[in-house]
MARLUM-986375 format. One line per field, with one value per residue: x, y, z of N, C-alpha, C, O in turn; residue number from 1; residue in three letters. Coordinates in Angstrom, 3 decimals. Layout:
# residues N
n_px = (X  ...)
n_py = (Y  ...)
n_pz = (Z  ...)
ca_px = (X  ...)
ca_py = (Y  ...)
ca_pz = (Z  ...)
c_px = (X  ...)
c_py = (Y  ...)
c_pz = (Z  ...)
o_px = (X  ...)
o_py = (Y  ...)
o_pz = (Z  ...)
drenlo = (NUM  ...)
lomar = (ALA  ...)
# end
This chain:
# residues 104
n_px = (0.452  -0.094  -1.876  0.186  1.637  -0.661  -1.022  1.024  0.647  -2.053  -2.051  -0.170  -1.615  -3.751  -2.221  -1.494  -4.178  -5.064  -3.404  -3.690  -6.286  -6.002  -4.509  -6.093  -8.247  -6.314  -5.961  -4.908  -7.081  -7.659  -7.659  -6.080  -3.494  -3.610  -3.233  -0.799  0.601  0.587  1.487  4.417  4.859  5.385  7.502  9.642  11.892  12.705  10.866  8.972  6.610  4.605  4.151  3.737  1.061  -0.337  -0.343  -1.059  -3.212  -5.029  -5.014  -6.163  -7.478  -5.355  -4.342  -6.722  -6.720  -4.378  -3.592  -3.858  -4.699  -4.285  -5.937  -5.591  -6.499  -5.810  -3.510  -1.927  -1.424  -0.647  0.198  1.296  1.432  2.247  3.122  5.270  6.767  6.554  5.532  5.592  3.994  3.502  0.924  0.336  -0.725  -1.481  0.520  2.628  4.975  7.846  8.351  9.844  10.877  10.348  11.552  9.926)
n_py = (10.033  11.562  9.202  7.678  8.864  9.327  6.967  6.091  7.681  7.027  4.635  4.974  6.469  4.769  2.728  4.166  4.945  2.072  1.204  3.327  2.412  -0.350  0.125  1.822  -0.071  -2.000  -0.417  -0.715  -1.554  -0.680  -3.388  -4.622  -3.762  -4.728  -7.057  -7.761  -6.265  -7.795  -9.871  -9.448  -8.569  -11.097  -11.754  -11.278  -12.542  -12.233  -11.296  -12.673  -15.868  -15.706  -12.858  -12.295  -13.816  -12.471  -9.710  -10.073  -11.373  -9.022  -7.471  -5.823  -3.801  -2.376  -1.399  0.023  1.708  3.300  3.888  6.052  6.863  7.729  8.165  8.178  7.287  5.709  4.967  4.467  6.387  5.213  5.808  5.385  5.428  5.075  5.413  7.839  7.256  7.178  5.264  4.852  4.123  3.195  1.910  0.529  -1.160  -3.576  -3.901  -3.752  -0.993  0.243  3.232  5.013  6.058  7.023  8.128  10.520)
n_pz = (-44.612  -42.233  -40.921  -39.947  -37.922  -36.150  -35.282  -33.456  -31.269  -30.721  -29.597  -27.715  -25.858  -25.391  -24.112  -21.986  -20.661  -20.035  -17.834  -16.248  -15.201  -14.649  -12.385  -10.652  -10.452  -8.808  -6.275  -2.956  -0.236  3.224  4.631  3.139  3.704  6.651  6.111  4.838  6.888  8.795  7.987  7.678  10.236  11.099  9.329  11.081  12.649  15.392  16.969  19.484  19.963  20.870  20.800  18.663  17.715  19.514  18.140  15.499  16.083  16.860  14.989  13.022  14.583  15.655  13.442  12.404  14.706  14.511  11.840  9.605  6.101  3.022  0.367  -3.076  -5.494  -7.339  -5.917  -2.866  0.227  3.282  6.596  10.044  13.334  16.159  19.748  19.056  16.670  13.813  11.002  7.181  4.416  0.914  -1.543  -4.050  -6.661  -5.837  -3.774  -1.590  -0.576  1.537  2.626  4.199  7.897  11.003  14.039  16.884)
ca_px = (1.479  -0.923  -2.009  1.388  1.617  -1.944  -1.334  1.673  -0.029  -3.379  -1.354  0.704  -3.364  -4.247  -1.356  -2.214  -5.485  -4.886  -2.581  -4.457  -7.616  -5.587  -3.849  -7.552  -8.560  -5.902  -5.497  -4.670  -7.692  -7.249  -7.843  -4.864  -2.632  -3.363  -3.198  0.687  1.376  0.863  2.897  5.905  5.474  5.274  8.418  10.203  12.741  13.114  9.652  8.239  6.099  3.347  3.973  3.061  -0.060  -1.143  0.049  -1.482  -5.121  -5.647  -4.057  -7.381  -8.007  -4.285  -4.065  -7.761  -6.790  -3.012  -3.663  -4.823  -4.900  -4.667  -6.503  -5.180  -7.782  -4.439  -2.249  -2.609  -0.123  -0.314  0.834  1.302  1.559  2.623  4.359  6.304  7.208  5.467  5.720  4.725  3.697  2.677  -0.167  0.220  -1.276  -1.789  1.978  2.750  6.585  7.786  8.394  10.320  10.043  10.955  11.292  9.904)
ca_py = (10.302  11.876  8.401  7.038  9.825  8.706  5.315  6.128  8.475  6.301  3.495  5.482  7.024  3.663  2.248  4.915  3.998  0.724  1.393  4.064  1.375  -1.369  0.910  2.226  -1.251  -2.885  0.268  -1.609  -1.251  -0.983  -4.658  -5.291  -3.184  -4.817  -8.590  -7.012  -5.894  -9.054  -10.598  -8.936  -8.929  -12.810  -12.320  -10.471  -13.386  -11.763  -11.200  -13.912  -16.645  -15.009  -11.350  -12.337  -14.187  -11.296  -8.680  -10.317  -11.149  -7.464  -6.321  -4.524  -2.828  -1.550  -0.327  1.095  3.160  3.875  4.375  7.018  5.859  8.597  7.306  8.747  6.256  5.120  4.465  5.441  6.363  4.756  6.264  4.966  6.593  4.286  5.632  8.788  6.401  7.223  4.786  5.553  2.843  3.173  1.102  0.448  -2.257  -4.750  -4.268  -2.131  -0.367  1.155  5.013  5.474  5.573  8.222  8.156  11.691)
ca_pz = (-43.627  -41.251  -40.239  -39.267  -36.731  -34.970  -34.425  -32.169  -30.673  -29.948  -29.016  -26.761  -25.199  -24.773  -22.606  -20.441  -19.905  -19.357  -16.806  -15.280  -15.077  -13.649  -10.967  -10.108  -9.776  -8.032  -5.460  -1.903  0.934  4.538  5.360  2.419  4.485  7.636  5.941  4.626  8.172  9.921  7.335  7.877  11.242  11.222  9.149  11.850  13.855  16.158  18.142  20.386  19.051  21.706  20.632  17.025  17.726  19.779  17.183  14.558  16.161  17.112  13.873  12.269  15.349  15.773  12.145  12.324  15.686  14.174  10.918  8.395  4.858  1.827  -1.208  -4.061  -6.256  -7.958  -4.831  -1.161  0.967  4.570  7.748  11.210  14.149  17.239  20.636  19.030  15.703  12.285  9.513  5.801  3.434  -0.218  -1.189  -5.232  -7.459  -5.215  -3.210  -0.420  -0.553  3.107  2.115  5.512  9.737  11.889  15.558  17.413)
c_px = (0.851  -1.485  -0.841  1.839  0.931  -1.969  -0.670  0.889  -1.105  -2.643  -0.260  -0.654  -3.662  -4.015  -1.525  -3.365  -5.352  -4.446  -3.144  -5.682  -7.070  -4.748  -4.924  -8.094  -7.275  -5.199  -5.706  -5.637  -6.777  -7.016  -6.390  -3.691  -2.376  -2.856  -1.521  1.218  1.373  1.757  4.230  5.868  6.075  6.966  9.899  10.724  12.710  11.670  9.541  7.315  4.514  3.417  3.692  1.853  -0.840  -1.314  -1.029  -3.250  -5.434  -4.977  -4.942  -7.811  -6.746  -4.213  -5.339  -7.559  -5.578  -2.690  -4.038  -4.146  -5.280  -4.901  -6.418  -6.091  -6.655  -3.828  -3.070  -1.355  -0.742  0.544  0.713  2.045  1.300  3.569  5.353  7.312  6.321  6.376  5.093  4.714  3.324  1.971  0.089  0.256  -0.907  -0.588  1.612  4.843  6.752  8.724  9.852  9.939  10.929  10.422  11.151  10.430)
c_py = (10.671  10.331  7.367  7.994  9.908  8.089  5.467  6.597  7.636  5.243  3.827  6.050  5.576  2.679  2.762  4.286  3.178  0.892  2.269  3.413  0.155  -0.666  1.436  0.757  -2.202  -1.898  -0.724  -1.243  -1.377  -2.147  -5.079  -4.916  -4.366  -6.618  -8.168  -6.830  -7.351  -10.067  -10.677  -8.686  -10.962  -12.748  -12.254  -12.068  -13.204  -11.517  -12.532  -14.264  -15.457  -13.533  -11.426  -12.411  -13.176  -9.427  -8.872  -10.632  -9.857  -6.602  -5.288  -3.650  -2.065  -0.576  0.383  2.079  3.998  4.242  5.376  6.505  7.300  8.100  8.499  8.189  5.428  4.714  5.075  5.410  5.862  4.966  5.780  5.510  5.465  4.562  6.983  7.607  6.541  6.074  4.796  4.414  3.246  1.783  0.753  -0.713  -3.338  -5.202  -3.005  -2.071  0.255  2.316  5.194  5.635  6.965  8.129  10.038  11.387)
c_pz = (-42.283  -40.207  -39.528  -38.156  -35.783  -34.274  -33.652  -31.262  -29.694  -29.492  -27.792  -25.518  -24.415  -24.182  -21.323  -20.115  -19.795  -18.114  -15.747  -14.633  -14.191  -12.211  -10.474  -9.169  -8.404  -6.706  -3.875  -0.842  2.112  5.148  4.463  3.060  5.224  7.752  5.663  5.537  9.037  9.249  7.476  9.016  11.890  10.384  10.430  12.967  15.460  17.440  18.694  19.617  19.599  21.170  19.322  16.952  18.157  19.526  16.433  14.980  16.561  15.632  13.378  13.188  15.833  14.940  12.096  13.768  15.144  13.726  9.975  7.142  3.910  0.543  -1.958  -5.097  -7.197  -6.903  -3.764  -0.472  2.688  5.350  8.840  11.750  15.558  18.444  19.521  17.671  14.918  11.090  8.896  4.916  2.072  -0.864  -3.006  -5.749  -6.775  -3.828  -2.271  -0.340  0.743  2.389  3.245  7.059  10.032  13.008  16.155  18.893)
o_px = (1.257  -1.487  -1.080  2.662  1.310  -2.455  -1.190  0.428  -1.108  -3.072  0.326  -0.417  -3.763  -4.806  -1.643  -3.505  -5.678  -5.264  -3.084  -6.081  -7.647  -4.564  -4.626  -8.264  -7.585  -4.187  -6.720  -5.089  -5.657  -6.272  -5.595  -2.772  -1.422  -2.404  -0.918  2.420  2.244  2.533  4.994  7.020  6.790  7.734  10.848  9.997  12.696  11.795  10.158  6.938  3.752  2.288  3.338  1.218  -1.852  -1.863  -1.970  -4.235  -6.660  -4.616  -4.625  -8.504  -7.005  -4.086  -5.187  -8.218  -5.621  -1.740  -5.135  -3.139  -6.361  -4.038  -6.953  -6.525  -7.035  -3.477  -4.111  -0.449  -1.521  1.673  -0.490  3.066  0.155  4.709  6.494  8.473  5.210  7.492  3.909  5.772  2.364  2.490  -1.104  1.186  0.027  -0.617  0.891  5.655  5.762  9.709  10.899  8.799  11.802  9.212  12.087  10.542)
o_py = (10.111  10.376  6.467  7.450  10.348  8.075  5.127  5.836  7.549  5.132  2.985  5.931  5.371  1.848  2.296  3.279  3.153  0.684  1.999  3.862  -0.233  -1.266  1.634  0.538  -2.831  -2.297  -1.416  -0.353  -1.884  -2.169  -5.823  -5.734  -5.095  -7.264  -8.384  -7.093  -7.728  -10.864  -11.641  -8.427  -11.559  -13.638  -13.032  -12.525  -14.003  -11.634  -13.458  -13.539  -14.756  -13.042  -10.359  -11.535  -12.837  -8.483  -8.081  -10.232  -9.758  -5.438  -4.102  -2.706  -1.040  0.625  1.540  3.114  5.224  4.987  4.991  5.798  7.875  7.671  9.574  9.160  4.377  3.563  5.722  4.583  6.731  4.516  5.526  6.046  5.130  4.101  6.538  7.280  6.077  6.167  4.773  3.791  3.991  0.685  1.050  -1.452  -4.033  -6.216  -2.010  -2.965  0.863  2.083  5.573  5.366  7.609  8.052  10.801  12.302)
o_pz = (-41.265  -38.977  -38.723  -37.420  -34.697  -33.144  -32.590  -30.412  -28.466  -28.344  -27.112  -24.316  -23.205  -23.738  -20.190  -19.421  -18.608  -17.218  -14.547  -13.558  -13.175  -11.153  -9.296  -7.970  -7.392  -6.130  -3.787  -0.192  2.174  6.128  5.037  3.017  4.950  8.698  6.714  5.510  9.822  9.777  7.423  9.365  12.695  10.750  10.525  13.848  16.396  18.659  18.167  18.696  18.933  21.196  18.820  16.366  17.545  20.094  16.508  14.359  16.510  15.457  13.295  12.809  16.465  15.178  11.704  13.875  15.242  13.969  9.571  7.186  4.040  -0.224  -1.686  -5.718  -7.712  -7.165  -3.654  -0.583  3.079  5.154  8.896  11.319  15.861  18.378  19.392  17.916  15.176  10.580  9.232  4.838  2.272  -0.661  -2.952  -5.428  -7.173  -3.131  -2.201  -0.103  1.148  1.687  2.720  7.437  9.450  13.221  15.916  19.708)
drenlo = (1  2  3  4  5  6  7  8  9  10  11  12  13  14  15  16  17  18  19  20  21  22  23  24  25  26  27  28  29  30  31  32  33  34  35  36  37  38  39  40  41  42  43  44  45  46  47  48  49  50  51  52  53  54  55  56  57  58  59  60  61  62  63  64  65  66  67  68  69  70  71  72  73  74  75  76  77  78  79  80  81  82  83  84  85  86  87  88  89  90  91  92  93  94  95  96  97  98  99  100  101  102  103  104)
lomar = (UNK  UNK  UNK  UNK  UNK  UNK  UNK  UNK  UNK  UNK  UNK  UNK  UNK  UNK  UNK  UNK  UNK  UNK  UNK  UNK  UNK  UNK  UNK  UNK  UNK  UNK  UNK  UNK  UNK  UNK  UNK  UNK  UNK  UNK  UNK  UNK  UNK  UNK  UNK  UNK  UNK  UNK  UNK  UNK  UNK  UNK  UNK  UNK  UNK  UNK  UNK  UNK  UNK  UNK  UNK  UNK  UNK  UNK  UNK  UNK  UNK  UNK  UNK  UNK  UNK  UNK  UNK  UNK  UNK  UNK  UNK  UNK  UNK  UNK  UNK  UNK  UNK  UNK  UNK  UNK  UNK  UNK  UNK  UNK  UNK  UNK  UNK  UNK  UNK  UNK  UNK  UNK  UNK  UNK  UNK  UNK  UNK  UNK  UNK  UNK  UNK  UNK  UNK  UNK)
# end
């Protein structure tokens, strides 16, 4: 009986780790951010063809002056800080989610 009580157990241990191992590995760098941000600004209608192109070729040097980046080693949370406008990003297994914006 004792061993029908383990296996859940270890089999329940060793989903975690998995999961904890692939969310380690697939935590999102800075450059994944900034490839994510020019994406969605490219999706954005609404800008000029010209305010994209010159969004998007300065993008690593916007998000490296704009950005700070909290590595959690599992996730990271991503902040930007533009003109009196913070937006918050979470960074998890390979996706980025927008947290929220706030205008100061």
């Amino acid at each position: 009986m004792e061993t029908k009580v383990k296996k859940p157990i270890l089999i329940t241990v060793a989903i975690l780790v998995i999961l904890l191992i692939v969310t380690f590995l697939s935590n999102p760098t800075m450059a994944d951010f900034s490839n994510w941000l020019k994406q969605e600004i490219s999706k954005n209608e609404e800008a000029a063809d010209t305010e994209m192109a010159f969004a998007t070729m300065f993008m690593d040097t916007i998000v490296n002056n704009f950005t700070t980046r909290k590595d959690y080693k599992f996730f990271s949370i991503y902040t930007m800080n533009i003109d009196s406008e913070e937006g918050v990003v979470l960074g998890i297994l390979n996706s980025f989610i927008k947290l929220g914006s706030t205008s100061n």
